[in-house]
C-alpha positions in Angstrom: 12.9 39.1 2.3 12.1 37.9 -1.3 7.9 36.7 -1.3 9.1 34.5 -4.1 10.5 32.2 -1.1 8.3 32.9 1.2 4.6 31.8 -0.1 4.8 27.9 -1.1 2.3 25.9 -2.6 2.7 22.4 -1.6 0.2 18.9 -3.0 -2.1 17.3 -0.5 -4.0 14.4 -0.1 -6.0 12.7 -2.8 -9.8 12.5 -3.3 -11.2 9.3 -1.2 -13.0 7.7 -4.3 -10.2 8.6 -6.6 -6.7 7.8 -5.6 -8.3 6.3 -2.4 -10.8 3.4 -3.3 -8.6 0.4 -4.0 -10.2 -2.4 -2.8 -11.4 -6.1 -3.0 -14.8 -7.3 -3.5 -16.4 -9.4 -1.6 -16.2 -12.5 -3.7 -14.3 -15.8 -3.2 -13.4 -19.1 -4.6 -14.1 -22.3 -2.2 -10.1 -22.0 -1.1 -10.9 -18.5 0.3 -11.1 -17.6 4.1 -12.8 -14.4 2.9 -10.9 -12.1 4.9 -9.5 -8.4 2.8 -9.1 -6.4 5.9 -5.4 -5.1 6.1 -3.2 -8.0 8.0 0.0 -7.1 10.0 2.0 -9.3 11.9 -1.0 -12.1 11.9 -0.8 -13.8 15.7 -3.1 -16.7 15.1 -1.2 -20.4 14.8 -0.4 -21.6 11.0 -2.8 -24.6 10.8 -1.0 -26.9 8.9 -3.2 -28.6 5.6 -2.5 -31.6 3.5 -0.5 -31.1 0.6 3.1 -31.6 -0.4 5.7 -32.0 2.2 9.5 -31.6 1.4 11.3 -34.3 2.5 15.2 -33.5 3.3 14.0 -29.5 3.6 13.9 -30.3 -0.1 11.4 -28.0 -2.3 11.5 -30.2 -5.3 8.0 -31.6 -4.3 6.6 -28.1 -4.5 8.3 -27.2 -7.6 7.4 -30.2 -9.8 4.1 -29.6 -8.5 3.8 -26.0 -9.2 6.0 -25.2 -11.8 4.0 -26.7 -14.5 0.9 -23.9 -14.0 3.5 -20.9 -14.4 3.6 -19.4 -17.5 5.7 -16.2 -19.2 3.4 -13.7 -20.2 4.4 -11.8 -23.7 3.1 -8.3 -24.5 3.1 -6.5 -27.7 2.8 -2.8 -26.7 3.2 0.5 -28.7 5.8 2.7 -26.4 4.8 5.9 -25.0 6.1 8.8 -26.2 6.2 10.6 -23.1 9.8 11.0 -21.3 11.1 11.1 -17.9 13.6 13.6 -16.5 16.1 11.8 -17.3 15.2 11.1 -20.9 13.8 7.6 -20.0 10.6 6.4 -21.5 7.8 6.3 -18.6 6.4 3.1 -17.2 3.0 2.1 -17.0 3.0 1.0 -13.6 1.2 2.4 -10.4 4.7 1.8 -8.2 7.2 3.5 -10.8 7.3 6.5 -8.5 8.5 3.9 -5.8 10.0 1.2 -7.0 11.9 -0.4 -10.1 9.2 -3.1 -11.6 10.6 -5.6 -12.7 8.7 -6.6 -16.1 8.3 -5.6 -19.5 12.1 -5.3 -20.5 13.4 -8.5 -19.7 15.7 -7.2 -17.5 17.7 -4.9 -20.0 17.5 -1.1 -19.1 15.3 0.5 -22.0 16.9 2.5 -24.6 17.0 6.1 -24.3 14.5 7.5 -27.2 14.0 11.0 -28.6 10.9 12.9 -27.1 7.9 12.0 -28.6 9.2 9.1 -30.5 7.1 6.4 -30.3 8.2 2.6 -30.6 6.6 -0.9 -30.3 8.3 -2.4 -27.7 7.9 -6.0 -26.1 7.3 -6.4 -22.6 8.1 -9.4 -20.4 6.3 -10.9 -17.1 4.5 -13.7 -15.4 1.4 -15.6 -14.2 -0.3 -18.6 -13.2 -3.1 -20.9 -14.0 -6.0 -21.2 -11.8 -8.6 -23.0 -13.9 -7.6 -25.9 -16.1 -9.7 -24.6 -18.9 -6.9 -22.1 -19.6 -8.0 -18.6 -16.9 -4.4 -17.0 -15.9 -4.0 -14.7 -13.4 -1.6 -11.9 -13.8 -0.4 -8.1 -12.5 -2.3 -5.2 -14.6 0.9 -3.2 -15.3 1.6 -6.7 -17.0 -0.4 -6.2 -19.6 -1.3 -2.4 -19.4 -1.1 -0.8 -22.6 -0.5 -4.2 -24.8 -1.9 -4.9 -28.1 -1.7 -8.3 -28.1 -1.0 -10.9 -25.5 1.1 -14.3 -25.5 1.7 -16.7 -23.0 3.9 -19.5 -23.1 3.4 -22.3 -21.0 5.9 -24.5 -19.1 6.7 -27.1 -21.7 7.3 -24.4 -24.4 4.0 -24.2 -25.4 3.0 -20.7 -27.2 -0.6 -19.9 -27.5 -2.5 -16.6 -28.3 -3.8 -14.7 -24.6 -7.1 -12.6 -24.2 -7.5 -10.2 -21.9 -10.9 -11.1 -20.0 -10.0 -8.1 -17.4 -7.8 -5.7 -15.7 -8.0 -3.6 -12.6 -5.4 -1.1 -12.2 -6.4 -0.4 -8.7 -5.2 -3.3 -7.5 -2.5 -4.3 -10.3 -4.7 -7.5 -11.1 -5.4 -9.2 -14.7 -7.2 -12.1 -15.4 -6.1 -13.4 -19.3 -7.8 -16.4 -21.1 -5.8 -19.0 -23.2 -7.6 -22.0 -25.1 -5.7 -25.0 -24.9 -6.4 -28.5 -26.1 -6.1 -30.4 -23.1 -6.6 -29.2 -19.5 -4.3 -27.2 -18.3 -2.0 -27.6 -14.6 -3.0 -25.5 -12.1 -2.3 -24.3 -8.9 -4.2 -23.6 -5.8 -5.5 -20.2 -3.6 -3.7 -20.8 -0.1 -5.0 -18.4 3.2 -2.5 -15.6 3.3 -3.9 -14.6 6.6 -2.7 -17.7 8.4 1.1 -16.6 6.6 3.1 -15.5 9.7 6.6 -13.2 9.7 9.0 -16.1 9.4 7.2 -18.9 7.1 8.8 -20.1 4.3 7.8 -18.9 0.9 9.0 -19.4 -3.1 8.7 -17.2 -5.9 8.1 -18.5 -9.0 8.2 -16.3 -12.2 10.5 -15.8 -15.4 13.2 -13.7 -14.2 15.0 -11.5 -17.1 13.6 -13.8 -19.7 15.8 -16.5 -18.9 13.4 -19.6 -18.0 10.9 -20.4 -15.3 12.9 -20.0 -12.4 12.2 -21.1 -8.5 13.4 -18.8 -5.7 13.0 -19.3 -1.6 13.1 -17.1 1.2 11.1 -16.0 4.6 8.3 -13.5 4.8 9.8 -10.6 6.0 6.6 -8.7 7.3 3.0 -8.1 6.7 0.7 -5.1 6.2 3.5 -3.1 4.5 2.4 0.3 2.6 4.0 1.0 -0.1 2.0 4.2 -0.3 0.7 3.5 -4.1 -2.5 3.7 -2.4 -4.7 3.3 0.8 -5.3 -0.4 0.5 -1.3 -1.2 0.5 -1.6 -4.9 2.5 1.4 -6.4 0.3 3.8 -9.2 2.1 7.5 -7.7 1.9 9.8 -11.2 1.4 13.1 -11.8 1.1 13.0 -14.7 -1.7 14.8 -12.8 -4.5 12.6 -11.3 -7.6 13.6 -9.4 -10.5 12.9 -8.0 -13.3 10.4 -10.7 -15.5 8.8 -12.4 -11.7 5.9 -9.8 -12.1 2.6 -11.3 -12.0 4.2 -15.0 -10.6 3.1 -16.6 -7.8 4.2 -16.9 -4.3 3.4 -20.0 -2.6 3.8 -21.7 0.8 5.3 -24.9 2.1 2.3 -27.1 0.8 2.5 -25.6 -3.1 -0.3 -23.1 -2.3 -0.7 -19.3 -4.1 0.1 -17.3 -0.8 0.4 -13.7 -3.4 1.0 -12.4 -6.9 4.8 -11.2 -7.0 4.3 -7.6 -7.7 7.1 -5.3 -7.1 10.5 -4.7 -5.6 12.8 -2.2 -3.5 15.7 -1.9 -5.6 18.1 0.9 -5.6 20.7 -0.5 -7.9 18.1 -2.5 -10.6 18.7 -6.1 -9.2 17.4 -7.7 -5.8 18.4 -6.7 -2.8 15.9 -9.0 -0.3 13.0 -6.7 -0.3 10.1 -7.7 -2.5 6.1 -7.3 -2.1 3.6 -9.4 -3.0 -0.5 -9.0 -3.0 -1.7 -10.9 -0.7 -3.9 -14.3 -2.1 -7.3 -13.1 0.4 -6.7 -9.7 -1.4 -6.5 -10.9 -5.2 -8.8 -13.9 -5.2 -11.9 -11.7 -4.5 -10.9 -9.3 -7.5 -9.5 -11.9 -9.5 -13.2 -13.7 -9.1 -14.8 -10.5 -10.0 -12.9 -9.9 -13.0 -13.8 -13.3 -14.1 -17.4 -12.6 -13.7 -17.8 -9.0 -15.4 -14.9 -8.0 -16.4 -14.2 -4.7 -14.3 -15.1 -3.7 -11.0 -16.6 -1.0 -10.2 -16.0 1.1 -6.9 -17.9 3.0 -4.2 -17.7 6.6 -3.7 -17.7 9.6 -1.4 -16.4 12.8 -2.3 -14.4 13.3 0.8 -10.7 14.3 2.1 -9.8 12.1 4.8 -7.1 11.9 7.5 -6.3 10.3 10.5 -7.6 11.2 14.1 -4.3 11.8 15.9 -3.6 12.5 19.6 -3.4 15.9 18.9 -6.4 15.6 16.9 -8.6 14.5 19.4 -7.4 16.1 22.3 -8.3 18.9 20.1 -11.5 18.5 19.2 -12.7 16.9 22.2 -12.8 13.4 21.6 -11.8 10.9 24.5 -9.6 8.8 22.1 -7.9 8.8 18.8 -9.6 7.2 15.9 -12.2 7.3 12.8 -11.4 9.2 9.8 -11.4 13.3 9.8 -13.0 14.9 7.1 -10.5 17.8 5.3 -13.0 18.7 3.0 -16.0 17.6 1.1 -16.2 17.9 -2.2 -18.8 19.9 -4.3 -21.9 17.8 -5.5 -20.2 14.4 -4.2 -22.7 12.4 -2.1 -21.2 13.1 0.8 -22.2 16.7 0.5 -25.5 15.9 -1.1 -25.8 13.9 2.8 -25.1 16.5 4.7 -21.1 15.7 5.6 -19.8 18.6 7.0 -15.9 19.6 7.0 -14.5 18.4 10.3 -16.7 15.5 10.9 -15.1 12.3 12.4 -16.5 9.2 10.4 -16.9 6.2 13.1 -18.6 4.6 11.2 -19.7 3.1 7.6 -22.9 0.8 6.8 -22.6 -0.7 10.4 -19.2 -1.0 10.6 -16.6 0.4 12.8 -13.9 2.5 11.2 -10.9 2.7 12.9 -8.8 4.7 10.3 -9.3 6.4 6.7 -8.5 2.8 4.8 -11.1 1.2 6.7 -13.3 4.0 5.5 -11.7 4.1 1.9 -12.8 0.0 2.2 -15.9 -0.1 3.3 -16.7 2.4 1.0 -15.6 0.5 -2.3 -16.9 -2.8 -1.7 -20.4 -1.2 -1.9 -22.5 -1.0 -5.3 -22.7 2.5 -6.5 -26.0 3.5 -5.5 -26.1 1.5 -2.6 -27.7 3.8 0.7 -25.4 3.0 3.7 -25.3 4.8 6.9 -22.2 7.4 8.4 -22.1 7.1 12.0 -20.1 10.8 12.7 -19.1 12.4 15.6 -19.4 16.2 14.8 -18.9 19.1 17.8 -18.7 17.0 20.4 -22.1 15.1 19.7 -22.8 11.7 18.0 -24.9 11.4 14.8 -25.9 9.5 12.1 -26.4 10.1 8.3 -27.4 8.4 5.2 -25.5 8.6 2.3 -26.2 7.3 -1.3 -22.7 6.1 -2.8 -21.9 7.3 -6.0 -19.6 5.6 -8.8 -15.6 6.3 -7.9 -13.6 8.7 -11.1 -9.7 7.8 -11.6 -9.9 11.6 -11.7 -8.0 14.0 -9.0 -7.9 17.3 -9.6 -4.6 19.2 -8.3 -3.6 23.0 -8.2 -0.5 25.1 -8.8 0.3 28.7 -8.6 3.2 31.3 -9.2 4.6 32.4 -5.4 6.2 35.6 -7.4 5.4 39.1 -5.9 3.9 38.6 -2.6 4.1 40.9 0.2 6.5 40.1 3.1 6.1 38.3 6.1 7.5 41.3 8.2 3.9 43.0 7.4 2.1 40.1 9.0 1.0 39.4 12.6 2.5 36.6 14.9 0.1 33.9 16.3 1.1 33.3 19.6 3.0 29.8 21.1 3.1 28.0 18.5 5.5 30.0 15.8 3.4 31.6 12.8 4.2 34.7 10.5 0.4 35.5 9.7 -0.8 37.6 7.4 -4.4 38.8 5.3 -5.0 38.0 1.9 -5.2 40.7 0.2 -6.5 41.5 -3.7 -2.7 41.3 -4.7 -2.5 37.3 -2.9 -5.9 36.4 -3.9 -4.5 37.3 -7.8 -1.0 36.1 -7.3 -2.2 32.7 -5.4 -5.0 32.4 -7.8 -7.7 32.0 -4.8 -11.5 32.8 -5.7 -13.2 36.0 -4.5 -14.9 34.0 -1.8 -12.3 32.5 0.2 -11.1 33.9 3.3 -8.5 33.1 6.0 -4.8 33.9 6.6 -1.5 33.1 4.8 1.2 31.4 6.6 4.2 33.5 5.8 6.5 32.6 7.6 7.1 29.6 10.5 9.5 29.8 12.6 11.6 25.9 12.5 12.2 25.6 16.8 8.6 26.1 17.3 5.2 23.7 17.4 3.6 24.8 14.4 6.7 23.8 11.8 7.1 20.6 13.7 3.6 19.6 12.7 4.3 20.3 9.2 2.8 24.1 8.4 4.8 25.7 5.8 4.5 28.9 4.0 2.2 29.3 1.5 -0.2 27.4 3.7 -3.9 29.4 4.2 -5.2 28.7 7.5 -9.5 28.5 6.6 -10.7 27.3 10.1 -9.3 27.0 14.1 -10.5 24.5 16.2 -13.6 23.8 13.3 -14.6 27.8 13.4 -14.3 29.3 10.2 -11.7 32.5 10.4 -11.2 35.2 7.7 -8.1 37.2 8.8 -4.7 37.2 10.2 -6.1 38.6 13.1 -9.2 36.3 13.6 -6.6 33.2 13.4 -4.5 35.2 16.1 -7.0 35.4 18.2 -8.5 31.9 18.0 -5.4 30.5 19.1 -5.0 32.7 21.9 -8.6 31.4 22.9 -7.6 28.0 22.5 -4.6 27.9 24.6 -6.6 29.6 27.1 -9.7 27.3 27.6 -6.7 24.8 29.2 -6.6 22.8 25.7 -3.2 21.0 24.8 -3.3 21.3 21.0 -5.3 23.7 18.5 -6.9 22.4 15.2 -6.2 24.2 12.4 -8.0 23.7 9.0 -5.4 24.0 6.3 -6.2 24.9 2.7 -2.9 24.0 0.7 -2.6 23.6 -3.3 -6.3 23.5 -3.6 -7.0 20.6 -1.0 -7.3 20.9 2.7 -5.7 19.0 5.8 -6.6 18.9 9.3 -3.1 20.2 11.3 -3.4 19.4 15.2 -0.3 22.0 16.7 0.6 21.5 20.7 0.4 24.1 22.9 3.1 22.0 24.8 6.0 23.0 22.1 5.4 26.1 21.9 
């Protein structure tokens, strides 16, 4: 068997404080119910408020008295030089790796360029105004990139935009026009009374042809689109497209219910499936960036992961929950605290945490510097540690190796139950799989696919560091572990998984086995 196809190096999960801190601060307008936890299907009873009703099931109410405070927003941006695969010029989105956005080209597909040949290029979306002296509100990849900003109001009116701040965390911009009158605006609604079902519109600029009014049902809440751990956005059905970026979606009674922000769309036009932020989500940032400009995010310096089942059941713990700790980053504040790997975070600054994005945003809305309190749950015993929270870096590192000329799995040892080829690293891994002289363990080299171990996702390539939170530094060791574990009358073994330079907590059954 060739090793090229046997040792894989796969990615694994960000850095909480990099790709995982997205979240809202914990400021609010007067129309805010204050509320950024992550909403699903919200149960509570839509309180109806005074505003505009539509007579007939007409909307016309709403849109004469909302269509005035949208405006197209105009970017002047030099283009990047950088190509896809496909010889298309990269986006500057956070979703591109999901989604089409629908922005910046007014609909057109962009025009195949040479590598490295840059271009200016004009970019196309939306926004409203929510202060009459002329503050707009508007998605980040908007304006990402731009050298100059125009917005053009409802009656045709062209005026020259500055950016008063961006935050690409949460795809929110706040721009600044000065007009010489006061300005229409439109209102912050509750997006945690929206239900599955209510009406909505989307209002936006779609393609570049005009203001233009669409209306449809929320189609669910609390969708993730995984672009980060703070996804919350409301999936609709009102039709967006390319140009509705950065326009409002509003309710019955004319109120901003969510910034229009991207779309599923596997042949470039709508197809029913759009996301919005939510308005409890964006007003709090959006007040922020009116205040300083930025916002600045908390910090740990750990892997996290959910506590499964299997996790539990593995560790001890009674029930699921909390956030497992992969790893702990070197000179982070979580290991200047004392946070070990394995440790099951309960708890942040007095607050219970259910699952990593609680933890992820607990963690940003507190000041760098701030000193909160971990409540962890570490080898079966309850504890509590203080932890000074650093400053969060966009910055996550990631790993890759050449899997050419490693040994064969048939000079490994087999782990018993659960379906793993096993064997030691030896000098000629460490140097092909570019591991440092200090780390030990055993390379998965083969899993078989009917067995427990493949079915909770191990691969090849995979170097098993810990069982059941015990470090291990050979095949045999890890061989043995297991054999232990299935023994003590346990129904699933932890295993501590280092893969590309990150690590993951696997739980494997004994049950499949």
């Amino acid at each position: 068997m060739s090793s090229h196809n046997i040792l894989r190096r796969h990615r694994v999960a960000a850095l909480l404080g990099a790709a995982l801190i997205i979240s809202p601060f914990v400021v609010s307008f007067a129309q805010s119910a204050g509320n950024a936890g992550v909403s699903n299907v919200v149960a509570t009873t839509q309180t109806p408020v005074a505003g505009i009703t539509a007579p007939n099931g007409s909307f016309a109410p709403i849109v004469a008295a909302d269509k005035p405070a949208v405006v197209t927003v105009t970017t002047v941006m030099k283009a990047q030089p950088a190509n896809d695969d496909d010889g298309m010029p990269l986006g500057n989105s956070p979703f591109d790796q999901y989604f089409r956005q629908f922005f910046g080209d007014q609909g057109m597909p962009a025009p195949r360029t040479p590598p490295q040949q840059a271009q200016r290029a004009e970019a196309l979306g939306s926004g409203f105004i929510v202060s009459a002296d002329g503050t707009i509100v508007t998605n980040n990849h908007v304006v990402d990139g731009a050298s100059s900003i125009k917005v053009t109001l409802d009656d045709g009116t062209e005026l020259p935009a500055k950016l008063v701040g961006r935050d690409a965390k949460n795809d929110l911009a706040v721009l600044k026009v000065k007009a010489d009158k006061p300005l229409p605006t439109v209102k912050w609604g509750d997006s945690d009374r929206l239900m599955t079902g209510d009406q909505v519109l989307a209002i936006g600029n779609p393609f570049g042809i005009g203001t233009t009014v669409t209306a449809g049902i929320v189609s669910a809440r609390g969708r993730d689109l995984h672009s980060g751990p703070f996804d919350d956005f409301i999936q609709i059905d009102a039709p967006i497209n390319h140009g509705n970026s950065g326009g409002p979606l509003v309710d019955v009674n004319g109120n901003v219910m969510g910034i229009n922000t991207a779309i599923y769309s596997p042949n470039g036009g709508s197809v029913g499936v759009g996301f919005a932020i939510p308005s409890d989500q964006a007003q709090k940032v959006v007040a922020k960036l009116m205040k300083d400009g930025s916002i600045q995010y908390g910090y740990l310096g750990v892997e996290i992961q959910p506590v499964t089942p299997d996790v539990a059941s593995a560790i001890g713990l009674d029930h699921p929950g909390g956030a497992l700790v992969s790893k702990v980053n070197d000179s982070s504040p979580a290991a200047s605290a004392g946070v070990e790997t394995g440790d099951v975070i309960t708890g942040f600054a007095g607050q219970d945490v259910k699952d990593p994005k609680d933890l992820s945003r607990a963690v940003a809305d507190v000041a760098p510097g701030a000193k909160e309190s971990l409540d962890v749950w570490r080898k079966g015993k309850a504890m509590q540690i203080s932890v000074n929270v650093g400053q969060n870096s966009d910055d996550v590192k990631t790993a890759s190796t050449d899997d050419s000329g490693m040994p064969s799995a048939e000079q490994g040892s087999r782990a018993p139950a659960i379906g793993l080829g096993l064997m030691d690293i030896t000098p000629d891994i460490r140097q092909e799989m570019n591991l440092a002289d200090n780390e030990h363990g055993a390379v998965v080299a083969r899993v078989s696919p009917d067995k427990a171990a493949a079915a909770a996702g191990i691969q090849p390539g995979d170097i098993i560091v810990a069982v059941n939170q015990a470090p291990v530094k050979s095949a045999r060791q890890v061989t043995q572990a297991i054999a232990q574990a299935s023994k003590s009358g346990r129904k699933s073994v932890l295993l501590l998984v280092e893969r590309d330079g990150g690590q993951i907590y696997v739980a494997v059954p004994f049950a499949n086995g």
